[in-house]
PyMOL commands that place a pseudoatom at each C-alpha (Angstrom):
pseudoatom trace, name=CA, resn=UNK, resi=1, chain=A, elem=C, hetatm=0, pos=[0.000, 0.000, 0.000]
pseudoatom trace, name=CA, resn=UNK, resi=2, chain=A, elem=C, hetatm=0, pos=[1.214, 3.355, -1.066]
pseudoatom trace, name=CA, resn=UNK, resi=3, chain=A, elem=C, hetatm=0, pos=[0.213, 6.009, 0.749]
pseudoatom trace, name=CA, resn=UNK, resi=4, chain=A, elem=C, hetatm=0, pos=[0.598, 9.983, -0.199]
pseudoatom trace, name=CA, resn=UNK, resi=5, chain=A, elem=C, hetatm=0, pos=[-0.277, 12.499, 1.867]
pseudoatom trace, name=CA, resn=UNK, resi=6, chain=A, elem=C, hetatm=0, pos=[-1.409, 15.737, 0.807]
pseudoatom trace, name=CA, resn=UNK, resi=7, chain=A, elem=C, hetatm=0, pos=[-1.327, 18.380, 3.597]
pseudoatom trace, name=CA, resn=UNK, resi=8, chain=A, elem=C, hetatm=0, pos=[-1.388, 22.732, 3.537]
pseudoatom trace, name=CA, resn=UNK, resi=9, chain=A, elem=C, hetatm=0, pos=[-1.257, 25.558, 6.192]
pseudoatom trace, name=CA, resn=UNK, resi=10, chain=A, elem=C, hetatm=0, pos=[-4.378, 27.387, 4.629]
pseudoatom trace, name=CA, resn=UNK, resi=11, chain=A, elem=C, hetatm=0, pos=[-7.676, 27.275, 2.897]
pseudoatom trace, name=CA, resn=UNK, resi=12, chain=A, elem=C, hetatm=0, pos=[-8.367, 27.994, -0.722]
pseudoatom trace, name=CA, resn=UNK, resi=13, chain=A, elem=C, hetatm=0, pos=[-4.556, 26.770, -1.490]
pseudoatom trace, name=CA, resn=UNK, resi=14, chain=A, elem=C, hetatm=0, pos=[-5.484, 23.511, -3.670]
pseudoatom trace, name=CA, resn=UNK, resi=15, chain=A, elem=C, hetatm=0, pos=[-5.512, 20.364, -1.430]
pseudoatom trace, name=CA, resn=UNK, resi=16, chain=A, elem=C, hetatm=0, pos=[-8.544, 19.461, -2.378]
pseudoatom trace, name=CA, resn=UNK, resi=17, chain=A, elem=C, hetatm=0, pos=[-7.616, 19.945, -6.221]
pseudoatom trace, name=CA, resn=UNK, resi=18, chain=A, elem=C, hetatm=0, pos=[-3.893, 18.252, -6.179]
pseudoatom trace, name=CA, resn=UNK, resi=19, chain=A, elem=C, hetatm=0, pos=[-5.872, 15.221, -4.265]
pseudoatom trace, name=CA, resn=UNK, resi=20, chain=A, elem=C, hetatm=0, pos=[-8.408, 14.791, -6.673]
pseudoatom trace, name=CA, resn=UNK, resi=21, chain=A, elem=C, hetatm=0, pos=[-5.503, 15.002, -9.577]
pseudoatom trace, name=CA, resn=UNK, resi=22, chain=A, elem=C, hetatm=0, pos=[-3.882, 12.419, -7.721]
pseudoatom trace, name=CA, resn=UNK, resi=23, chain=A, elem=C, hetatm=0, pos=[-6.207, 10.153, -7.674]
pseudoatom trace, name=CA, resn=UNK, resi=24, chain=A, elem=C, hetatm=0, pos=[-7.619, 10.815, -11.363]
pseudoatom trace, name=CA, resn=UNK, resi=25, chain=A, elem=C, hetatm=0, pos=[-3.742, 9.454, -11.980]
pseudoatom trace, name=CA, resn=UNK, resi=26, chain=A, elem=C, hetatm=0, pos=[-3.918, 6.428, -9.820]
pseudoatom trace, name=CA, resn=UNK, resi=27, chain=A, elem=C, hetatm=0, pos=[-7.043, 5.536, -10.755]
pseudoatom trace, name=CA, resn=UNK, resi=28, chain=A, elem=C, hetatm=0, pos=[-5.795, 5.456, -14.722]
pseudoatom trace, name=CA, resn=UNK, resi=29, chain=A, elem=C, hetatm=0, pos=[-3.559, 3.686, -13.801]
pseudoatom trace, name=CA, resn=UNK, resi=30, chain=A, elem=C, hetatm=0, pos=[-5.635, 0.928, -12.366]
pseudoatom trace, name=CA, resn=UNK, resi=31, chain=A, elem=C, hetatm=0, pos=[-4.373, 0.929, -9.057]
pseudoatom trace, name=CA, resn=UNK, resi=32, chain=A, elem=C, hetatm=0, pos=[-7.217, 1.455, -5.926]
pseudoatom trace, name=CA, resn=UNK, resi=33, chain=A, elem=C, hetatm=0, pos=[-7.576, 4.665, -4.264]
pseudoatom trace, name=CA, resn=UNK, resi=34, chain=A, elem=C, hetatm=0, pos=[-9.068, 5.714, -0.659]
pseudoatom trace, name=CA, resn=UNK, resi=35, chain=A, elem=C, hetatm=0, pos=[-9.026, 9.352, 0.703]
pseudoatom trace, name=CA, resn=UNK, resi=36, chain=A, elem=C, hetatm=0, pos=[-9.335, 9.708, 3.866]
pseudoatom trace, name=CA, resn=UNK, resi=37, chain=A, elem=C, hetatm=0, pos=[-10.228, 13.319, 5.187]
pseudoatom trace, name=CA, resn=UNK, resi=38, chain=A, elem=C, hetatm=0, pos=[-9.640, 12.898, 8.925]
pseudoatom trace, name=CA, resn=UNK, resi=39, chain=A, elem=C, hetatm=0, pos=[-11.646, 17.062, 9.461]
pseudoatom trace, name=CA, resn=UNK, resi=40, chain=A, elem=C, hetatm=0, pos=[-14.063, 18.579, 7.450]
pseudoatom trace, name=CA, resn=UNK, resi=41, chain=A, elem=C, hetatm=0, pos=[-14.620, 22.253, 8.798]
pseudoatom trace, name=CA, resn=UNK, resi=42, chain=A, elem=C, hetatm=0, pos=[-17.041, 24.840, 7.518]
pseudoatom trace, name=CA, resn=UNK, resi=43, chain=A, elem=C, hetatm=0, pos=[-20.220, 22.552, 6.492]
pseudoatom trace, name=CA, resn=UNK, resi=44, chain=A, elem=C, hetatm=0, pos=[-22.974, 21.232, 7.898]
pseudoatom trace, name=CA, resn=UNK, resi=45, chain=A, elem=C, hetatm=0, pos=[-24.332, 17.627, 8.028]
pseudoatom trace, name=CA, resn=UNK, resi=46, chain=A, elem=C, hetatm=0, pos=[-25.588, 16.397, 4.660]
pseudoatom trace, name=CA, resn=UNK, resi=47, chain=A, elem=C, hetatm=0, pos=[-23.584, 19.067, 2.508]
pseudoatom trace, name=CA, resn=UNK, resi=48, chain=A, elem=C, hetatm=0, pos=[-20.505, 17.819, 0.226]
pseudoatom trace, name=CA, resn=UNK, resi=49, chain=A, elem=C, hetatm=0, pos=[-17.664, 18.477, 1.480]
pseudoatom trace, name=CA, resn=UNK, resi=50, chain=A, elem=C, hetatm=0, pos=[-14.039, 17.789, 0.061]
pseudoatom trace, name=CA, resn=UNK, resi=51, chain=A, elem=C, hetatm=0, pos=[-13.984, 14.239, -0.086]
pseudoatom trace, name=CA, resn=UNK, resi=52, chain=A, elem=C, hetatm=0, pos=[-17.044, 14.451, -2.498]
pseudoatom trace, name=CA, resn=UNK, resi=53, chain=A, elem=C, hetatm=0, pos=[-15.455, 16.984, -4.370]
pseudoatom trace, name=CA, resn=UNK, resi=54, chain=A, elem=C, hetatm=0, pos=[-12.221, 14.739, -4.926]
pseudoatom trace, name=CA, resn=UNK, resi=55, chain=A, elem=C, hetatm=0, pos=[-14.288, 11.622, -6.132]
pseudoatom trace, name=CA, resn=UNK, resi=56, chain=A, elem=C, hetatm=0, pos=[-16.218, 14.499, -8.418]
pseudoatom trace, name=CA, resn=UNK, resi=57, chain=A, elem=C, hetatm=0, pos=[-13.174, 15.561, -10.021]
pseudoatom trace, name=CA, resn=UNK, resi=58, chain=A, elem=C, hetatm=0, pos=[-11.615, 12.420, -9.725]
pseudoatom trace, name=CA, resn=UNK, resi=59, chain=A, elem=C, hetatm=0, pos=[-14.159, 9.445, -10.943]
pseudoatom trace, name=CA, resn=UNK, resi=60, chain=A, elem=C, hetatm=0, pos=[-16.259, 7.657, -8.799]
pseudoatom trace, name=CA, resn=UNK, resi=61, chain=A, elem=C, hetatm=0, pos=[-13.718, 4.928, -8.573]
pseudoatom trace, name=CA, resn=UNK, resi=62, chain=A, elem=C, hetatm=0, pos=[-12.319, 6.884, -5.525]
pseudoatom trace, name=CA, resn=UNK, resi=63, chain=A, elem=C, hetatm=0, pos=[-13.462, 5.153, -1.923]
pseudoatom trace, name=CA, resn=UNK, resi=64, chain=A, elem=C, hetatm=0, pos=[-13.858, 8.063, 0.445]
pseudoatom trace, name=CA, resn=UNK, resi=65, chain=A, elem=C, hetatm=0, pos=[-13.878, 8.203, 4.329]
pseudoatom trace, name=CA, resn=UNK, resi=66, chain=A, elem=C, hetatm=0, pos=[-14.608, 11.380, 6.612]
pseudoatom trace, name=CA, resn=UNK, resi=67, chain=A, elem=C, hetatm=0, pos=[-13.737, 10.866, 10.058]
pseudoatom trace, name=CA, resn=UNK, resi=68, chain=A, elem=C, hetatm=0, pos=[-15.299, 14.053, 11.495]
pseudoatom trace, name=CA, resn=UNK, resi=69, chain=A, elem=C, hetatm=0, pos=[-17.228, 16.803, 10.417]
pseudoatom trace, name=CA, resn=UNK, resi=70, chain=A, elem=C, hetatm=0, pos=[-17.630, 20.551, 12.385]
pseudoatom trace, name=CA, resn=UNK, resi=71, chain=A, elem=C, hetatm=0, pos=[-19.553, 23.424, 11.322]
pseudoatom trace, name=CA, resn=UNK, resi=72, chain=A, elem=C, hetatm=0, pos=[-17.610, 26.218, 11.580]
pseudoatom trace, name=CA, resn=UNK, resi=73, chain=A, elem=C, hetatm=0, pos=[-14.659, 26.795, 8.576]
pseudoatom trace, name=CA, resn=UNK, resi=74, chain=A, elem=C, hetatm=0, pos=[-11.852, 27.261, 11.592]
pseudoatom trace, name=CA, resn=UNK, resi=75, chain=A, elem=C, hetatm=0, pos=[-8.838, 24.871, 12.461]
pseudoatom trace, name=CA, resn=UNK, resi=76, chain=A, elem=C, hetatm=0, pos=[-9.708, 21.065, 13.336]
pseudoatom trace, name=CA, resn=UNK, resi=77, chain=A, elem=C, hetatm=0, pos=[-8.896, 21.363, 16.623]
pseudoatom trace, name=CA, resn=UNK, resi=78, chain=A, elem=C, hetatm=0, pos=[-10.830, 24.903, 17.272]
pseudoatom trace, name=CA, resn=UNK, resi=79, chain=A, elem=C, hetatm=0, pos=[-13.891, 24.057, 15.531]
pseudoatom trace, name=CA, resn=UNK, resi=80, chain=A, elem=C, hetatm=0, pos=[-14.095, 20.553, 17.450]
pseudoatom trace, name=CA, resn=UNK, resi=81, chain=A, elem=C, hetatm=0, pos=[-13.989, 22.720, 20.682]
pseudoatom trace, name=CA, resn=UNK, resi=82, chain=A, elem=C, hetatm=0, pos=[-16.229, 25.401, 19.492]
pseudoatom trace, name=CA, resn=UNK, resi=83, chain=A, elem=C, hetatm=0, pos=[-18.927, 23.260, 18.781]
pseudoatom trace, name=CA, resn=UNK, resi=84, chain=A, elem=C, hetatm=0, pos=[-18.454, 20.859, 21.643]
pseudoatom trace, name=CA, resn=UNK, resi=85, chain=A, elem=C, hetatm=0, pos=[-17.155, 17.880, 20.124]
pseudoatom trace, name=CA, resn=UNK, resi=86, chain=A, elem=C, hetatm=0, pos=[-14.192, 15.411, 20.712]
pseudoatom trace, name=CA, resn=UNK, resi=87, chain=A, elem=C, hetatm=0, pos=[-11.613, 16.884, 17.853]
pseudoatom trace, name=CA, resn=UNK, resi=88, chain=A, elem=C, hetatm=0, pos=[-9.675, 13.998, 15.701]
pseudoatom trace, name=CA, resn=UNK, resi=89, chain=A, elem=C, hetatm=0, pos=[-6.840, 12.762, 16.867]
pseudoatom trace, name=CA, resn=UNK, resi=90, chain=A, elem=C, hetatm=0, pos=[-3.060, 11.024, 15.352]
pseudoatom trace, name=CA, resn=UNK, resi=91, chain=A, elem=C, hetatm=0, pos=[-4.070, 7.676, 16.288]
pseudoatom trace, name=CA, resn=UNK, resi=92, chain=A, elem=C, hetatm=0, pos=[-7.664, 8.129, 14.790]
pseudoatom trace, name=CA, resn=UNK, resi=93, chain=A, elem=C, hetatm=0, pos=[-5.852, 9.056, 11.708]
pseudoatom trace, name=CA, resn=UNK, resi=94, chain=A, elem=C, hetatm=0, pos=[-3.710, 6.054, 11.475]
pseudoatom trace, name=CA, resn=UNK, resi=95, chain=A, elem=C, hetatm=0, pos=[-6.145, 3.709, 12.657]
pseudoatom trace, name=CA, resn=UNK, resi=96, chain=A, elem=C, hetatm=0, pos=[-8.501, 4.675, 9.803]
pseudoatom trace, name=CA, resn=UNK, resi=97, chain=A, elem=C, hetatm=0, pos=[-5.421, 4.927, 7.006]
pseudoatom trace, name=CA, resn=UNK, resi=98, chain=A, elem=C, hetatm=0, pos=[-4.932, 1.471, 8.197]
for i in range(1, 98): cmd.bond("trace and resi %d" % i, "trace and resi %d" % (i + 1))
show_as sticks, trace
zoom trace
């Protein structure tokens, strides 16, 4: 299992767009593909977010998972505060890659 991780210090800067060209590569090549998007911030429950933008641009060969989701666009870790919730943690991450 390969695994690429595609990480950015702001919003707007084209993670969701290099991840989605990623995968669009993979997948022509015929090899599987999973994103995992351990935060979405900034959308409420039932609205796409960025891992359903990926497998739009991408193909719907992509397998998605979200881990958590919090309604206000802020940091992971502030907007699972601010809205009461348990944020996402390392081992979350890696348990769920794995």
């Amino acid at each position: 299992m390969t695994v690429i991780v595609v990480s950015g210090t702001g919003t707007e800067i084209g993670k969701t767009v290099t991840t989605a060209a990623v995968a669009a590569v993979a997948l022509a090549a015929g090899r599987k593909v999973a994103v995992l998007k351990p935060a979405q911030t900034g959308v409420g429950p039932g609205e796409p977010g960025d891992a359903q933008e990926v497998t739009r641009l991408a193909g719907e060969g992509v397998t998605t998972l979200e881990l958590a989701r919090f309604p206000e666009p802020l940091a992971p870790n502030t907007a699972a505060r601010r809205a009461g919730m348990a944020p996402v943690r390392p081992h979350d991450v890696a348990d769920a890659a794995a």
